[in-house]
TORPA-4810 file (N, C-alpha, C, O; in nm, 3 decimals):
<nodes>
NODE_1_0.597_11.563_16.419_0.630_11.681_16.343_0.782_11.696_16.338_0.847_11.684_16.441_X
NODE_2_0.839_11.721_16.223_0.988_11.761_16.186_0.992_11.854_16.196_0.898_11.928_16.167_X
NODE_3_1.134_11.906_16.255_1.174_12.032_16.195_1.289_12.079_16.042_1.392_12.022_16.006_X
NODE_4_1.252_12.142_16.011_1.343_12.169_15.880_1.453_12.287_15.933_1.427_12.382_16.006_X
NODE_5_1.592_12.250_15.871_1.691_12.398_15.897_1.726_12.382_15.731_1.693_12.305_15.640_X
NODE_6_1.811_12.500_15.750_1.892_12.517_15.601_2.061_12.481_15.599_2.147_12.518_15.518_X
NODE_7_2.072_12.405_15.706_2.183_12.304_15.715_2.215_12.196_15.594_2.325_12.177_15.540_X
NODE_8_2.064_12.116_15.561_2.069_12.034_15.425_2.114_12.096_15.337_2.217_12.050_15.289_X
NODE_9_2.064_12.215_15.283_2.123_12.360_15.164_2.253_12.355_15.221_2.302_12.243_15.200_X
NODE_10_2.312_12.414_15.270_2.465_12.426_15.305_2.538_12.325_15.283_2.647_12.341_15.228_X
NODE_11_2.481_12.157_15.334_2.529_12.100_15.308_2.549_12.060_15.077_2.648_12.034_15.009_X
NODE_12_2.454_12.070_15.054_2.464_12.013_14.927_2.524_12.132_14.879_2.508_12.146_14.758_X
NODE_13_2.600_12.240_14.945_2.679_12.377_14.839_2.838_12.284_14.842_2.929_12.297_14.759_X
NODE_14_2.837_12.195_14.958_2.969_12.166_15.012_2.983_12.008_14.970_3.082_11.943_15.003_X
NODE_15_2.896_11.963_14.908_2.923_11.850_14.871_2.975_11.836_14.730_2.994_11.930_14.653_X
NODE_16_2.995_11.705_14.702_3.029_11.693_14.531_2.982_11.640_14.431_3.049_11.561_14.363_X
NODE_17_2.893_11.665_14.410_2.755_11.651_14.336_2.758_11.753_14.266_2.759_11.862_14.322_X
NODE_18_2.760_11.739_14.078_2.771_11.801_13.994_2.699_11.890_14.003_2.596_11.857_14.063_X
NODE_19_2.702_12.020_13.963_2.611_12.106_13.952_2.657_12.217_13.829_2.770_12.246_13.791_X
NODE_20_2.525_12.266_13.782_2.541_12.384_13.691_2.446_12.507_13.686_2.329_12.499_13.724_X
NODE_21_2.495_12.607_13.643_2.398_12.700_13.718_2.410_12.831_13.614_2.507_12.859_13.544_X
NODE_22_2.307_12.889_13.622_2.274_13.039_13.496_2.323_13.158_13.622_2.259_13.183_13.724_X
NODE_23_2.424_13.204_13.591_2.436_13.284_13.681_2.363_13.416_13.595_2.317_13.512_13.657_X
NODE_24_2.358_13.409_13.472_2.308_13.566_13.434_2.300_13.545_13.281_2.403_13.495_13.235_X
NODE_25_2.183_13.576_13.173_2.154_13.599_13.048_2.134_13.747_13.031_2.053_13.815_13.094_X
NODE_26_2.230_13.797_12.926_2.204_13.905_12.905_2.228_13.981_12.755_2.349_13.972_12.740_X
NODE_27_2.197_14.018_12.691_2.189_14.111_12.540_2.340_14.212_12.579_2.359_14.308_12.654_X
NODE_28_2.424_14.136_12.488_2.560_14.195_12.499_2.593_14.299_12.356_2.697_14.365_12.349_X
NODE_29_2.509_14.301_12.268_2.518_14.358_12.152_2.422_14.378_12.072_2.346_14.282_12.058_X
NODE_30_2.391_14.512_11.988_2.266_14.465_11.945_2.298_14.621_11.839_2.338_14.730_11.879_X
NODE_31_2.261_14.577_11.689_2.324_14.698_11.574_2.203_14.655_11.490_2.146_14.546_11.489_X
NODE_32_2.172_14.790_11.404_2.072_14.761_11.296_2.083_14.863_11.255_2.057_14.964_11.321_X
NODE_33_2.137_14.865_11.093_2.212_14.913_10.944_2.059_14.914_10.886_1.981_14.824_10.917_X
NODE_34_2.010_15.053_10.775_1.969_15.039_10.677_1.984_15.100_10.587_1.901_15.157_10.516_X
NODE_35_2.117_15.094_10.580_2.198_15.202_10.474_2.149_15.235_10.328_2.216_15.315_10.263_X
NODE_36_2.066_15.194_10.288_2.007_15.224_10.164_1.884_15.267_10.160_1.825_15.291_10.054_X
NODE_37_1.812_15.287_10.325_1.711_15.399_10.323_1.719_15.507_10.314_1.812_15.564_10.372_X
NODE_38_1.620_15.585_10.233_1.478_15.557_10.218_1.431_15.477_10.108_1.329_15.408_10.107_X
NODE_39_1.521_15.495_10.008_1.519_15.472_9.855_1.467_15.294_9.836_1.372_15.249_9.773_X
NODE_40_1.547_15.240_9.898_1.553_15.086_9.919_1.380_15.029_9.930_1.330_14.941_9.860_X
NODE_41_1.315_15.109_10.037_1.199_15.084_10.067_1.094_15.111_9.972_0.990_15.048_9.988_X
NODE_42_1.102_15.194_9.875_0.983_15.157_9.801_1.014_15.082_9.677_0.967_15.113_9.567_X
NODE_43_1.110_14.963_9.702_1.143_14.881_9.586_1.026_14.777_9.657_1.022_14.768_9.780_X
NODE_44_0.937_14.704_9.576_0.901_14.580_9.594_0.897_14.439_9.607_0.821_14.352_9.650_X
NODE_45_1.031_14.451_9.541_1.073_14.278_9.557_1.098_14.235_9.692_1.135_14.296_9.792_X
NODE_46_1.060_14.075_9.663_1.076_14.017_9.771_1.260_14.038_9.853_1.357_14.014_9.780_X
NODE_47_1.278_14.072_9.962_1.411_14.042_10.001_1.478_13.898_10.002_1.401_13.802_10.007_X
NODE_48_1.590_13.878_9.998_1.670_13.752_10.022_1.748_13.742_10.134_1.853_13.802_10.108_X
NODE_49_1.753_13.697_10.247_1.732_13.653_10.371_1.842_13.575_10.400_1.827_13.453_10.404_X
NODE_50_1.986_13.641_10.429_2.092_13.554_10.513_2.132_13.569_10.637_2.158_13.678_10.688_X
NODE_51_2.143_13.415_10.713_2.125_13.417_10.861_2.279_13.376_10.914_2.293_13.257_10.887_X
NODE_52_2.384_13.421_10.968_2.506_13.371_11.007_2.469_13.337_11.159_2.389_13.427_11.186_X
NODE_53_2.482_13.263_11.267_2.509_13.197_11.400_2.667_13.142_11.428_2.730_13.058_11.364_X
NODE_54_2.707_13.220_11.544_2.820_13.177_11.573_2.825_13.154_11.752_2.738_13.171_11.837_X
NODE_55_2.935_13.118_11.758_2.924_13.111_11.942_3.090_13.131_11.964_3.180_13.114_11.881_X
NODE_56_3.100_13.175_12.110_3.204_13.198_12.123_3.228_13.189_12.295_3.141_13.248_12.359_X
NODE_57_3.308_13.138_12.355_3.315_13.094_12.494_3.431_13.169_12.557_3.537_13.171_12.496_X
NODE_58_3.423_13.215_12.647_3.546_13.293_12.734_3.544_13.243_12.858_3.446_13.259_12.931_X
NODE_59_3.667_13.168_12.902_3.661_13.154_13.065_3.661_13.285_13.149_3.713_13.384_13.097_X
NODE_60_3.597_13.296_13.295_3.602_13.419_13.312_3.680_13.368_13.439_3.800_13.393_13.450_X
NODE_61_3.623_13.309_13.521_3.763_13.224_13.659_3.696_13.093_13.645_3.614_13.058_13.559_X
NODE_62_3.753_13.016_13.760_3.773_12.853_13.792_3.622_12.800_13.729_3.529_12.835_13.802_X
NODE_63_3.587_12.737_13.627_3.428_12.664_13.654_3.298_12.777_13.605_3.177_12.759_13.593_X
NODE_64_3.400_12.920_13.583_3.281_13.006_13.528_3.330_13.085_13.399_3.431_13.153_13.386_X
NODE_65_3.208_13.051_13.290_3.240_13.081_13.151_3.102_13.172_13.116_2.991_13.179_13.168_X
NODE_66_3.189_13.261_12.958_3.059_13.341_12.927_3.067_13.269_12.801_3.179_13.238_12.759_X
NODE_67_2.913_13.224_12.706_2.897_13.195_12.616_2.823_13.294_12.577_2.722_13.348_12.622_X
NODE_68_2.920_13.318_12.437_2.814_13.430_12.341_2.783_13.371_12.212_2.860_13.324_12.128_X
NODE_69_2.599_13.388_12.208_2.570_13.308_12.067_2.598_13.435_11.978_2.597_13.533_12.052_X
NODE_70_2.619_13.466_11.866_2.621_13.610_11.771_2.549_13.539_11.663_2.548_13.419_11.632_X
NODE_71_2.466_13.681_11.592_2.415_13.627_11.490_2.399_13.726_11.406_2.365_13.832_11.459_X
NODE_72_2.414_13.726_11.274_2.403_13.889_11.187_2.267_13.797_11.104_2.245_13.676_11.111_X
NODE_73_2.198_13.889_11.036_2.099_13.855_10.967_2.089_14.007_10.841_2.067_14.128_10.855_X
NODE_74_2.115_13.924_10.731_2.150_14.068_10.628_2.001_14.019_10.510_1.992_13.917_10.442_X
NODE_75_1.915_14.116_10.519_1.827_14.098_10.406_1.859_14.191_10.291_1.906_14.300_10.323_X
NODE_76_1.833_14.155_10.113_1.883_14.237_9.981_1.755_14.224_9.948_1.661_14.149_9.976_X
NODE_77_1.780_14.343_9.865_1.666_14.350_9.734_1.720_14.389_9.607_1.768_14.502_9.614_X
NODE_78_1.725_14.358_9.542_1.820_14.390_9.387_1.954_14.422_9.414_2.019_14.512_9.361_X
NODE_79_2.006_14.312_9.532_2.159_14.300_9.516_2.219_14.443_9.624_2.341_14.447_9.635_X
NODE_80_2.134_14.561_9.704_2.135_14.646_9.809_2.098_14.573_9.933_2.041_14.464_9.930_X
NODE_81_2.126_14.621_10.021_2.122_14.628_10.189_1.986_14.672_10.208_1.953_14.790_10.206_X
NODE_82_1.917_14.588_10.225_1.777_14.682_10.279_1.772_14.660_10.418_1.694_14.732_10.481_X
NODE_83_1.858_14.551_10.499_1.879_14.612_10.632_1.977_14.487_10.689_1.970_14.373_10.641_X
NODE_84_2.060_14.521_10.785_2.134_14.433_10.849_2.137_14.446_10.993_2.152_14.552_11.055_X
NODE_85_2.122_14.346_11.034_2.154_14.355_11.254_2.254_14.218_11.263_2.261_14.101_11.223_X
NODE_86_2.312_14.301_11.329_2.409_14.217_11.429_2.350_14.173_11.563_2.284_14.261_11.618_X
NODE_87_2.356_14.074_11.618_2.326_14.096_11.792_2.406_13.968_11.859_2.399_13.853_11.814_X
NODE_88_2.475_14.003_11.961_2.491_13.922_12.047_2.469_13.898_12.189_2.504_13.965_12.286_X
NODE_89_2.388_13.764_12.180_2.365_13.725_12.295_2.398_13.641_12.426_2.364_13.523_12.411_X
NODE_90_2.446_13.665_12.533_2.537_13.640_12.639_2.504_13.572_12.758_2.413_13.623_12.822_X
NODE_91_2.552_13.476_12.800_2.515_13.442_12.920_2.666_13.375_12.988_2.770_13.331_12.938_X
NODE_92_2.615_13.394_13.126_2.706_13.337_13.212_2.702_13.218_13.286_2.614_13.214_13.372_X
NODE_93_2.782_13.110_13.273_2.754_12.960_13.367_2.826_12.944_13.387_2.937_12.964_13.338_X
NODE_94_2.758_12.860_13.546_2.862_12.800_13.627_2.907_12.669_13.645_2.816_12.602_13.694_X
NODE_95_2.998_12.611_13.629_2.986_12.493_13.631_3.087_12.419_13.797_3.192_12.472_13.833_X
NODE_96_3.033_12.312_13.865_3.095_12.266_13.981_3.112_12.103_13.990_3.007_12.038_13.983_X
NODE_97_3.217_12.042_14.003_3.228_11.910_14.050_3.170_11.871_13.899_3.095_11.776_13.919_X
NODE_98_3.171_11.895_13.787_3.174_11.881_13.649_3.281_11.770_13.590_3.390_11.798_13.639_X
NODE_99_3.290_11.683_13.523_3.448_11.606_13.481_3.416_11.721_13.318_3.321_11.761_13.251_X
NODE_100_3.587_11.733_13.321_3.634_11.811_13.232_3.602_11.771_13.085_3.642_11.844_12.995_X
NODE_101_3.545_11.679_13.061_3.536_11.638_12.928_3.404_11.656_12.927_3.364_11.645_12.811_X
NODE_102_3.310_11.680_13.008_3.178_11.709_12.967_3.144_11.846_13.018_3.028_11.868_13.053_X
NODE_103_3.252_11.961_13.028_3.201_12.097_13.012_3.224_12.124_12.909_3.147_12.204_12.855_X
NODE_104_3.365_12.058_12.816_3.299_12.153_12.708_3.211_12.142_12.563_3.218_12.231_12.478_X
NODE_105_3.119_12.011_12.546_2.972_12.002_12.518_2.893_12.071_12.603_2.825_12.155_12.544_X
NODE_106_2.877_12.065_12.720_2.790_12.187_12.775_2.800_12.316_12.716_2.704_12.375_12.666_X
NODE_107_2.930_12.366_12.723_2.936_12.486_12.645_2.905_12.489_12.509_2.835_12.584_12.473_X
NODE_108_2.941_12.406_12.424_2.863_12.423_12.261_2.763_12.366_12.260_2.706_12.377_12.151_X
NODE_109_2.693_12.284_12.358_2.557_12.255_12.303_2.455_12.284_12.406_2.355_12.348_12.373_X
NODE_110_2.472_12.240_12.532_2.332_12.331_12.652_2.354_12.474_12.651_2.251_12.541_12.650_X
NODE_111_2.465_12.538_12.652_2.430_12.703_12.642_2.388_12.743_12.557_2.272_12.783_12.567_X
NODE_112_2.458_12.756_12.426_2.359_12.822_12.320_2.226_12.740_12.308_2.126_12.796_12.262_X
NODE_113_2.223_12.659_12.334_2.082_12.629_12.329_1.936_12.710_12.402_1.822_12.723_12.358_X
NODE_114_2.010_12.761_12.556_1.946_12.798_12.676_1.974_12.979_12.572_1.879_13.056_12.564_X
NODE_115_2.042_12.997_12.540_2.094_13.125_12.496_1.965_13.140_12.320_1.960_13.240_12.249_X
NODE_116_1.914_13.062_12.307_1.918_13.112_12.148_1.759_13.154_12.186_1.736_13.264_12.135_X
NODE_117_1.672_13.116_12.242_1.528_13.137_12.266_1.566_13.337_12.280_1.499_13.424_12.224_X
NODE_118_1.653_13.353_12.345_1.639_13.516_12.379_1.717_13.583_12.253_1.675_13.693_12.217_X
NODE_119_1.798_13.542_12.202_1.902_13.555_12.071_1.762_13.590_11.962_1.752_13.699_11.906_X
NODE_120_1.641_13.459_11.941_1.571_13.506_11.879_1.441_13.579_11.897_1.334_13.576_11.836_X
NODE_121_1.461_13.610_11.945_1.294_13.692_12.018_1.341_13.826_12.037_1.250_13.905_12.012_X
NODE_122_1.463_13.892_12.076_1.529_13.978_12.044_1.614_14.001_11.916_1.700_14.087_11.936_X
NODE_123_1.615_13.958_11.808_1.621_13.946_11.654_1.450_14.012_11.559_1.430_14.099_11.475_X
NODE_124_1.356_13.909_11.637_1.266_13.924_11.569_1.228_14.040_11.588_1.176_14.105_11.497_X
NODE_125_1.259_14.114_11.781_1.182_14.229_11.781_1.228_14.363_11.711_1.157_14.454_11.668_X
NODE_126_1.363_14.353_11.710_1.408_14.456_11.630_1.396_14.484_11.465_1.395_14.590_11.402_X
NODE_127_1.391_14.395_11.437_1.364_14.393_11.316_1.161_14.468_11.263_1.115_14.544_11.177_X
NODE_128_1.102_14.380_11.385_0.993_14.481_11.375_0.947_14.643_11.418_0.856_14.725_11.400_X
NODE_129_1.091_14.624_11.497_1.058_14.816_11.521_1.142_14.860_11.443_1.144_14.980_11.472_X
NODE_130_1.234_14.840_11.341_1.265_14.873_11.213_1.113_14.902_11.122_1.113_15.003_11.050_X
NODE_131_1.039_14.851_11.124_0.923_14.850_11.013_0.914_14.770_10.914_0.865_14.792_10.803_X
NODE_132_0.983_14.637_10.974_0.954_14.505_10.852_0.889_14.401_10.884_0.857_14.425_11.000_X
NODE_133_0.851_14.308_10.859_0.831_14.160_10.920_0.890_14.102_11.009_1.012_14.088_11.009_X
NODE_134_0.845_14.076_11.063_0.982_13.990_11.232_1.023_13.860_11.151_0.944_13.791_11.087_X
NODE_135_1.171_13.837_11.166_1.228_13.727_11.084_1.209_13.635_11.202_1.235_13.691_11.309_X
NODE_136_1.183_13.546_11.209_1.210_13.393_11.340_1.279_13.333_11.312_1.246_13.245_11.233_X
NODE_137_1.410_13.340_11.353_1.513_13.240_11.329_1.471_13.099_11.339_1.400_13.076_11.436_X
NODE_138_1.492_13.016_11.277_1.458_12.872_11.267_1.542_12.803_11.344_1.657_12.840_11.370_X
NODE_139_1.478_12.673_11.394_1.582_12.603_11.541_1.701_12.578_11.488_1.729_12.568_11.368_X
NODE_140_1.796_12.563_11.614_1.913_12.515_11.536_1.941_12.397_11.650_1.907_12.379_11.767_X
NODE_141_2.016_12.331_11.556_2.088_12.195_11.583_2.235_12.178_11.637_2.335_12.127_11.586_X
NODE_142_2.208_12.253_11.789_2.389_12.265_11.811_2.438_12.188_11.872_2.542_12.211_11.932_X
NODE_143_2.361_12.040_11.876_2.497_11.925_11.896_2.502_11.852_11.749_2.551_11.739_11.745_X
NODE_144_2.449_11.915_11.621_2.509_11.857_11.550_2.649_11.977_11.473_2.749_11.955_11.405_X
NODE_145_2.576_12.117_11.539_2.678_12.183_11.480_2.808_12.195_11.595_2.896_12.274_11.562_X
NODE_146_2.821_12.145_11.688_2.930_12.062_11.816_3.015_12.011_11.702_3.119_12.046_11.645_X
NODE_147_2.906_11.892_11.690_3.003_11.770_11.642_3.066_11.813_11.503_3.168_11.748_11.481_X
NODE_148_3.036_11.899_11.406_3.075_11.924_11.300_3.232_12.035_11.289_3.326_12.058_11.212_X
NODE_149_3.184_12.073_11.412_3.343_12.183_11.470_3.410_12.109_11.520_3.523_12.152_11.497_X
NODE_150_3.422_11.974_11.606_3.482_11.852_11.677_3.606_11.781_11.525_3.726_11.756_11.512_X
NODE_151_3.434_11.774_11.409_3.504_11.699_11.302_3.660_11.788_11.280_3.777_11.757_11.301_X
NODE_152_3.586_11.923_11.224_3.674_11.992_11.153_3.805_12.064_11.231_3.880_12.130_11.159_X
NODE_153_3.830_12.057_11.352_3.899_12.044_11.446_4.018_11.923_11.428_4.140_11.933_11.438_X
NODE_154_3.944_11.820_11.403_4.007_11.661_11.394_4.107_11.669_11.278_4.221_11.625_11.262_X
NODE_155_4.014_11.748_11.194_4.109_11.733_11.054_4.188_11.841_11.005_4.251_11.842_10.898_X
NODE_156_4.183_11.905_11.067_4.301_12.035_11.133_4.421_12.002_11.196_4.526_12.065_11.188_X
NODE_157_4.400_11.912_11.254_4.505_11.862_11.369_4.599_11.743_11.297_4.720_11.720_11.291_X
NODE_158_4.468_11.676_11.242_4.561_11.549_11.152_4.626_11.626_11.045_4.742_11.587_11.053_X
NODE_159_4.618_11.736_10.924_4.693_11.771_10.819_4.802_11.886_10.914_4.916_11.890_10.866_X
NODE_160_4.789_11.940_10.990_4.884_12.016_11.088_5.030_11.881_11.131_5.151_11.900_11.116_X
NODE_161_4.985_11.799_11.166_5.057_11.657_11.204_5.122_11.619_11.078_5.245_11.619_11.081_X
NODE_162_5.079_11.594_10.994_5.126_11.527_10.863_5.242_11.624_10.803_5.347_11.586_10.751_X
NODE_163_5.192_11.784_10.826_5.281_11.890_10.747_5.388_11.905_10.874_5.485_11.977_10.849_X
NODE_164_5.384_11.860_10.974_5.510_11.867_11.054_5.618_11.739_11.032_5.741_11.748_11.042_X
NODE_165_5.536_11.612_10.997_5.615_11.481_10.997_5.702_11.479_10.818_5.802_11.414_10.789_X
NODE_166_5.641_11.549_10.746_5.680_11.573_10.604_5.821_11.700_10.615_5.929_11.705_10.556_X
NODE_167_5.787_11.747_10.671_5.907_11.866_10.726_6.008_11.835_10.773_6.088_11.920_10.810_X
</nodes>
């Protein structure tokens, strides 16, 4: 028979072996506009349905960052507001013994990822205690939308370069 202590735990807090960790998910914002009620509502047409997603990262100290996914979702009906929400959703990670070039893909692509399941389930619900249909945001693809901010980053930097060497 073995005995077990929590010496092994202590040890792997003190070792250097990558680690990452959810310190906290939480609903940092949350607005819903229907400025053209009541009137709006007994129009029948179908609404038209635009979805904006953004993210935004703040170091907070050494290895610990807040990622916020935001997302507005504005539905029309004959060119009016029949309702708009904002919400943003927040979480906190930790990152340890990490190499610096792979936190920050973690941050644009494992957080909002870990972040968007609650981003939309809290979208859909509000929208149904408004008194409409729950919208479900559709998946998103954020290591291709990474790599597309990486691109446009790249080519920011190269015409920034060019308008300094022309100068």
């Amino acid at each position: 028979m073995t005995e077990q202590s929590s010496a092994p735990q202590a040890d792997n807090e003190s070792s250097n072996e990558p680690g990452f960790r959810i310190q906290r998910i939480y609903l940092k914002d949350l607005s819903l506009e229907q400025p053209n009620a009541p009137q709006i509502l007994m129009v029948g047409a179908e609404p038209q349905v635009q979805v904006e997603v953004d993210i935004a990262v703040m170091p907070l100290s050494e290895g610990i960052f807040e990622v916020t996914l935001s997302s507005t979702i504005t539905a029309k009906v004959e060119a009016k507001v029949l309702f708009l929400i904002e919400a943003k959703q927040a979480g906190i990670f930790e990152f340890s013994n990490i190499p610096v070039e792979q936190i920050d893909p973690m941050l644009g692509i494992a957080c909002p990822t870990i972040l968007f399941p609650y981003l939309r389930s809290n979208m859909a619900d509000i929208i149904s205690r408004a008194g409409f249909q729950p919208i479900h945001l559709n998946e998103i693809n954020f290591h291709g939308m990474y790599e597309h901010r990486l691109m446009q980053a790249q080519q920011a930097a190269a015409e920034e370069s060019k308008g300094a060497v022309s100068n």
